[in-house]
C-alpha positions as CSV (number, residue, x, y, z in Angstrom):
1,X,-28.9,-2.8,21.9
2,X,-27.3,-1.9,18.4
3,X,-30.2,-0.3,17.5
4,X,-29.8,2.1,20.8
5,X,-26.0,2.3,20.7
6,X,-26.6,3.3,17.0
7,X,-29.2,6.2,18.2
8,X,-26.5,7.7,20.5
9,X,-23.7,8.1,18.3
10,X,-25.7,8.8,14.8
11,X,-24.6,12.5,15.6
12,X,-20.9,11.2,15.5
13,X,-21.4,9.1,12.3
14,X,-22.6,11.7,10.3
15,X,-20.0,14.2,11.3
16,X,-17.4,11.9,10.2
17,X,-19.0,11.2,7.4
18,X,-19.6,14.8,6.5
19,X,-15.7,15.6,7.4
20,X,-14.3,12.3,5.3
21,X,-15.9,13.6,2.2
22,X,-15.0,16.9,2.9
23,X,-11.4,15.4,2.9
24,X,-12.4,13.0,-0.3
25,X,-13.4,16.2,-1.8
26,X,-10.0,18.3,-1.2
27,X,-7.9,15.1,-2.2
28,X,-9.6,13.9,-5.5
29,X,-9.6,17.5,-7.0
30,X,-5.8,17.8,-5.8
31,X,-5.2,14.6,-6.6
32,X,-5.9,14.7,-10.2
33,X,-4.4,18.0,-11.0
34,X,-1.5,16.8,-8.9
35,X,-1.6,13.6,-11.1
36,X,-2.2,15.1,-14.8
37,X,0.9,17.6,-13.8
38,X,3.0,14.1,-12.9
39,X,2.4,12.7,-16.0
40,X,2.2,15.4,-18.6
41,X,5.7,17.4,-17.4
42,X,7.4,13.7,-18.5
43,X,8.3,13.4,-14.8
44,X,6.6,10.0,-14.3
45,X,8.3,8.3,-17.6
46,X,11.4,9.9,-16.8
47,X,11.4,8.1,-13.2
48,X,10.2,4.9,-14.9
49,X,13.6,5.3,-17.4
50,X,16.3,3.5,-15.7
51,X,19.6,5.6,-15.1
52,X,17.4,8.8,-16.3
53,X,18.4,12.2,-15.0
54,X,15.4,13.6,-13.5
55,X,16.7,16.6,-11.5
56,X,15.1,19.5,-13.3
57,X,11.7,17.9,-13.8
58,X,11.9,16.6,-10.1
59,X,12.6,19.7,-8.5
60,X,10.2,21.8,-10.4
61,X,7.6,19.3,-9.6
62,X,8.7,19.3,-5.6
63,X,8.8,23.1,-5.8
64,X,5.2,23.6,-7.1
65,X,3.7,20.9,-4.9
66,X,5.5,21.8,-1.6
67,X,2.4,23.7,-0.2
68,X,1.1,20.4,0.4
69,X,3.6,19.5,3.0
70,X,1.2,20.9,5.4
71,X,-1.3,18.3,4.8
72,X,1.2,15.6,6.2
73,X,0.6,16.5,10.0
74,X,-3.2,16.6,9.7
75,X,-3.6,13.2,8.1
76,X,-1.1,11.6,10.9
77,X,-3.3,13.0,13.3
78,X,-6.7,11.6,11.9
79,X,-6.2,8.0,14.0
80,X,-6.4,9.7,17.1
81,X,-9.6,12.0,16.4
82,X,-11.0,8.9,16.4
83,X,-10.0,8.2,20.0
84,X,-10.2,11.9,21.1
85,X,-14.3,12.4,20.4
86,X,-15.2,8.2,19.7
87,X,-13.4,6.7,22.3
88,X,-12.9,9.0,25.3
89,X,-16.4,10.5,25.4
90,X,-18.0,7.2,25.3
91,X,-17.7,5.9,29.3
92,X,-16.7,9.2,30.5
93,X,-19.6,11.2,29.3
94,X,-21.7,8.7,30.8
95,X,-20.3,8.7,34.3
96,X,-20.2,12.0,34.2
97,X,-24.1,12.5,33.1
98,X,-25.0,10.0,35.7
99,X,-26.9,8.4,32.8
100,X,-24.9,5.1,33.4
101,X,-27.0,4.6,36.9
102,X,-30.5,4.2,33.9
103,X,-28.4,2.3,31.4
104,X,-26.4,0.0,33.5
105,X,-29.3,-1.0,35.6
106,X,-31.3,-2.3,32.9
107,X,-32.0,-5.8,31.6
108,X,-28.9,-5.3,29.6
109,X,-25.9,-6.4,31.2
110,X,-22.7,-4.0,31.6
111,X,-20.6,-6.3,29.3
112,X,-23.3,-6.2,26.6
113,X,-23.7,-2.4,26.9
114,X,-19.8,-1.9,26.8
115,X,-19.5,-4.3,23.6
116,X,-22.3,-2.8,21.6
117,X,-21.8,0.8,22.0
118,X,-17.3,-0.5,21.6
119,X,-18.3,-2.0,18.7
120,X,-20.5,0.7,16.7
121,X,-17.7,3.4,17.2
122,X,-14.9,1.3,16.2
123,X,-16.7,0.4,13.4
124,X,-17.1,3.9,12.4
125,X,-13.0,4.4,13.1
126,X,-12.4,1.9,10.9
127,X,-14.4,3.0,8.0
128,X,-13.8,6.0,8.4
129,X,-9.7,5.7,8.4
130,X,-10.0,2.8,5.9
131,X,-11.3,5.5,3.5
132,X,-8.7,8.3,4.3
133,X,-6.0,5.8,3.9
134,X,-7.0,4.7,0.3
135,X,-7.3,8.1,-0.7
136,X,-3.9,9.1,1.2
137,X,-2.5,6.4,-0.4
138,X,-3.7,7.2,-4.1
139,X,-2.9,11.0,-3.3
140,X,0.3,10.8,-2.7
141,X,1.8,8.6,-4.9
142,X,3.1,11.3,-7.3
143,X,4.5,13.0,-4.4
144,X,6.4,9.8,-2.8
145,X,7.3,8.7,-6.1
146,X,8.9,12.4,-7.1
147,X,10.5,12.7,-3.6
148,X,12.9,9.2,-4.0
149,X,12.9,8.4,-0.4
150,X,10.4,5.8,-0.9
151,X,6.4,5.5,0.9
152,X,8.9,2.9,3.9
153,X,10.1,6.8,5.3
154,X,9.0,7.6,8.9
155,X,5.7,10.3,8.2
156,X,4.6,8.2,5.1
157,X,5.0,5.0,5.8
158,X,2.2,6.1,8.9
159,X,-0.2,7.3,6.1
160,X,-0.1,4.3,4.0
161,X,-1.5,1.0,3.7
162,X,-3.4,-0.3,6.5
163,X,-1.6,0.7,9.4
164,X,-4.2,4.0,9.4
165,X,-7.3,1.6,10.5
166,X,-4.5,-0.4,13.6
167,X,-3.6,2.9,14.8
168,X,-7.5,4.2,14.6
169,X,-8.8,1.1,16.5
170,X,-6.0,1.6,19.4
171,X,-6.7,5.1,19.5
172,X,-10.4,3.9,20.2
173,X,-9.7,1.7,22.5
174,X,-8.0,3.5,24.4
175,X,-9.8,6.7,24.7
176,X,-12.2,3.6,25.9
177,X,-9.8,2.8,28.7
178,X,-8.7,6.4,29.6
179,X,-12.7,7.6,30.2
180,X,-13.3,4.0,32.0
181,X,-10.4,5.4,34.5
182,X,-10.9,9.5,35.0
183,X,-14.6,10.0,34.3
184,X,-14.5,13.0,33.1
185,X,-14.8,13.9,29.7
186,X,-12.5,16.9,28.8
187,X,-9.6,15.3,30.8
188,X,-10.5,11.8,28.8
189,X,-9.6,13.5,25.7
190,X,-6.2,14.9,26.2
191,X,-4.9,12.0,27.7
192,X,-6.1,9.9,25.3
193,X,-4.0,12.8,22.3
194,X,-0.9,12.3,25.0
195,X,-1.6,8.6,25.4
196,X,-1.5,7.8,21.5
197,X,1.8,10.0,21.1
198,X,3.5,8.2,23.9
199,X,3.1,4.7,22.0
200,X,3.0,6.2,18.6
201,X,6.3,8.1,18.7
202,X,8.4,5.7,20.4
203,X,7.5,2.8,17.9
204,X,7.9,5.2,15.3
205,X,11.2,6.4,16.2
206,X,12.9,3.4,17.7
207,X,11.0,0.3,17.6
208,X,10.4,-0.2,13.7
209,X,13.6,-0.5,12.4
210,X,13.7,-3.6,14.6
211,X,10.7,-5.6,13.4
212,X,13.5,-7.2,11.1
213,X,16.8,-7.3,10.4
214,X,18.2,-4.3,9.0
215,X,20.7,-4.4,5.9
216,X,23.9,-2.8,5.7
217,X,24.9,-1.8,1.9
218,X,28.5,-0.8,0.9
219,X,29.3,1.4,-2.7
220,X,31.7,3.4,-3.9
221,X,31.1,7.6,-2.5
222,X,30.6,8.9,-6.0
223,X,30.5,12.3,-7.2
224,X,31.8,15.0,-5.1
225,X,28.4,16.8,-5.2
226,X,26.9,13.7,-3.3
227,X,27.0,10.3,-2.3
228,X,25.3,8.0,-4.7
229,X,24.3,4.5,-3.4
230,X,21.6,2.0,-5.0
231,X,18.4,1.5,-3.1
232,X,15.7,3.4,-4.0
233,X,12.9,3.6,-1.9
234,X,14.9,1.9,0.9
235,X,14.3,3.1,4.2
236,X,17.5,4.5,5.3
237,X,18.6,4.2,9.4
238,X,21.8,5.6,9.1
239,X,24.8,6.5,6.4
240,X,28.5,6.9,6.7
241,X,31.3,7.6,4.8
242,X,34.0,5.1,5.7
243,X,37.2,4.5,4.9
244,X,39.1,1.8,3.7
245,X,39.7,0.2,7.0
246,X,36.2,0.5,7.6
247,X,36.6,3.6,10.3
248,X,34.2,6.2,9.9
249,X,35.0,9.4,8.7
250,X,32.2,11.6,8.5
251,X,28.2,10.6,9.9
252,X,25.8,11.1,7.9
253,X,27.2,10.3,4.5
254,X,29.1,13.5,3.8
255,X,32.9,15.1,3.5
256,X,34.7,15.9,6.5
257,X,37.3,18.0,4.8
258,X,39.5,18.1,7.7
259,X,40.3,14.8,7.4
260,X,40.8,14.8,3.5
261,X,43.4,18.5,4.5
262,X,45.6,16.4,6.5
263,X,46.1,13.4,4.0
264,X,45.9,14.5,0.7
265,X,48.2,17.7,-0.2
266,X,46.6,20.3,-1.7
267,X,42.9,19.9,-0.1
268,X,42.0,22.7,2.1
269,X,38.9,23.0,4.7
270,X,36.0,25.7,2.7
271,X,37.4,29.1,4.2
272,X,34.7,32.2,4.1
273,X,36.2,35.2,1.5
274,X,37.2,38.0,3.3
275,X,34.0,40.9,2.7
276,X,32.1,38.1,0.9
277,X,29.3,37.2,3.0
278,X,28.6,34.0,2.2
279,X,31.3,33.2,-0.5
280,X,33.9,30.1,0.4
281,X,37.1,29.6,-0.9
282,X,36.8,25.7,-1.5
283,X,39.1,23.1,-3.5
284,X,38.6,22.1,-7.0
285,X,35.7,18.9,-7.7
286,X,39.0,17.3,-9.3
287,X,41.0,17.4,-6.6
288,X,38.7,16.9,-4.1
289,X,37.6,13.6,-6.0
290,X,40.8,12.3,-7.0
291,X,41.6,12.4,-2.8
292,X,38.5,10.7,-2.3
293,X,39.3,7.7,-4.9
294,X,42.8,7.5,-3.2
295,X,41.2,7.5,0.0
296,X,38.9,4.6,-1.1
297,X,36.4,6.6,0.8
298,X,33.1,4.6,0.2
299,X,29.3,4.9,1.4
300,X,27.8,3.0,4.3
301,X,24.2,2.6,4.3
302,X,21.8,0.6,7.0
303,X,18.7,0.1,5.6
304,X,15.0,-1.7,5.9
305,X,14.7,-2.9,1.9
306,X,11.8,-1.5,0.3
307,X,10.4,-4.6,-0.4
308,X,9.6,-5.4,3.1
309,X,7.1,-2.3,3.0
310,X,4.3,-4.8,3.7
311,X,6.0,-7.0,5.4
312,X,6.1,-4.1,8.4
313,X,2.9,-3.0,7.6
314,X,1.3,-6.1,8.7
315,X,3.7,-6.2,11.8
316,X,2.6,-3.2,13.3
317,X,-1.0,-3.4,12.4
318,X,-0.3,-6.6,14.5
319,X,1.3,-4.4,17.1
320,X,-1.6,-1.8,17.7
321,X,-4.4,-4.1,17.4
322,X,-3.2,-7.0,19.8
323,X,-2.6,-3.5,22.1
324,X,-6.2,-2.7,21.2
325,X,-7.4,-6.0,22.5
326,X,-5.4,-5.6,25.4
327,X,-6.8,-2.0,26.2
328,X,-10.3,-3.9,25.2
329,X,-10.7,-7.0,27.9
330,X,-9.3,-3.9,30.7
331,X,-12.3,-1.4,29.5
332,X,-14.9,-4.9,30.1
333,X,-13.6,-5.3,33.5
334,X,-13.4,-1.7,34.2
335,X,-16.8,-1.4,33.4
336,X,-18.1,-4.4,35.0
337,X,-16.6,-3.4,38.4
338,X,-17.5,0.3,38.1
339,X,-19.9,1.6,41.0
């Protein structure tokens, strides 16, 4: 039955295979030049320096490298590729043929059919995003690293590790599931793309903060140009600046200079120059501190720690392949009661 289940999808394998070193390709020549660049501009000792200021060398390293941004959104959506034309073709294809009436009427039994053929494409999903995650992973290291937010940030966290191979196998599965129910191919696929957003996103967005609890930090606001706060690499849920009493003043870790006017003498609101444009009349940096220190106007972070990055990682590969099993024991008695 391997052997057969192999035949039928050896057209798959070796388009993966031909589009993963495609991929492997694009990254490792990227990668290095990306790399050598890190290292030789001083950026990557400069980070490693504790209490260097990096700023110049960061930004011109951001700045040449932004292009790559693009690549982000196409690595995100690899998992469920694997679901789209592994998974959802799989049953659906079948039914639709009318092949299933040769191949489930055999001596092979439905259950064995489904588990073989299951089996050889999610063992081609997870080799396959096994090896784009470790070359994700290498590849954007000098990019995390430069950035400061830390590989825990919603978008790279995703990329990472081995969450890649979870959310591969659940996209497999249920592509599975989703031909088991419509039988019909071309609608198989896009509910399975809408299928993995509606659990992806959601998780993503609201769900992951919660696998532990979060962390609230507290430290002075610092310069006027910014807020400066210890924790890098932290995944940040939220910032305020608060005041004394603990009420907020402005979301998001900013100035609300309204609030600074009307209690420290002297500090007005940014007003636009008249014929200017874009030009603001604004208050001194001195002044605008020295109302801040008075204030005691600090900065209020909740945050997931950045050690706990694989801590989370193995929760949610948890989380996508105990709903892969799930989606698994439905496809084996789909399949069995199928006419």
């Amino acid at each position: 039955m391997i052997w057969v289940a192999w035949r039928q999808h050896r057209k798959q394998a070796l388009i993966e295979a031909g589009v993963i070193a495609a991929a492997a390709l694009l990254l490792l020549l990227s990668g290095y030049q990306m790399l050598h660049v890190f290292k030789s501009s001083g950026l990557a000792k400069c980070l490693a320096t504790a209490g260097a200021d990096c700023g110049d060398l960061r930004d011109s390293f951001t700045n040449h490298y932004n292009g790559y941004q693009f690549m982000i959104p196409l690595f995100l959506l690899a998992p469920v590729l694997f679901g789209m034309f592994f998974g959802a073709p799989l049953i659906a294809r079948e039914i639709e043929n009318g092949t299933h009436r040769l191949a489930w009427t055999q001596g092979v039994t439905r259950k064995r059919w489904i588990s073989a053929h299951a089996l050889m494409v999610v063992g081609f999903a997870l080799a396959g995003s096994a090896a784009l995650a470790g070359l994700v992973t290498w590849w954007s290291r000098p990019l995390v690293t430069s950035s400061g937010g830390g590989r825990f940030a919603p978008g790279i966290f995703d990329l990472r590790g081995i969450v890649p191979i979870a959310y591969a196998i659940f996209a497999v599965m249920l592509g599975l599931a989703i031909g088991a129910l419509v039988k019909k191919t071309l609608p198989a696929i896009g509910l399975t793309l809408a299928g993995f957003a509606a659990v992806r996103v959601p998780i993503t967005m609201f769900v992951r903060r919660y696998y532990m609890g979060a962390k609230t930090m507290l430290g002075p606001f610092g310069q006027f140009k910014g807020p400066s706060l210890s924790g890098n690499g932290d995944w940040i849920i939220s910032q305020n600046t608060i005041g004394r009493a603990g009420n907020i003043v402005a979301r998001g870790g900013g100035l609300n200079f309204d609030y600074l006017a009307t209690r420290c003498p002297g500090i007005t609101p940014p007003t636009p120059v008249p014929g200017s444009g874009t030009a603001f009349r604004q208050t001194g940096v001195d002044a605008v501190q020295s109302c801040v220190n008075r204030l005691g106007l600090r900065l209020s972070r909740t945050v997931q720690p950045a050690h706990r990055f694989w801590t989370f990682q193995w929760i949610e590969f948890g989380v996508f392949i105990a709903l892969a099993l799930v989606l698994a024991l439905f496809v084996v008695r789909r399949v069995r009661r199928l006419a």
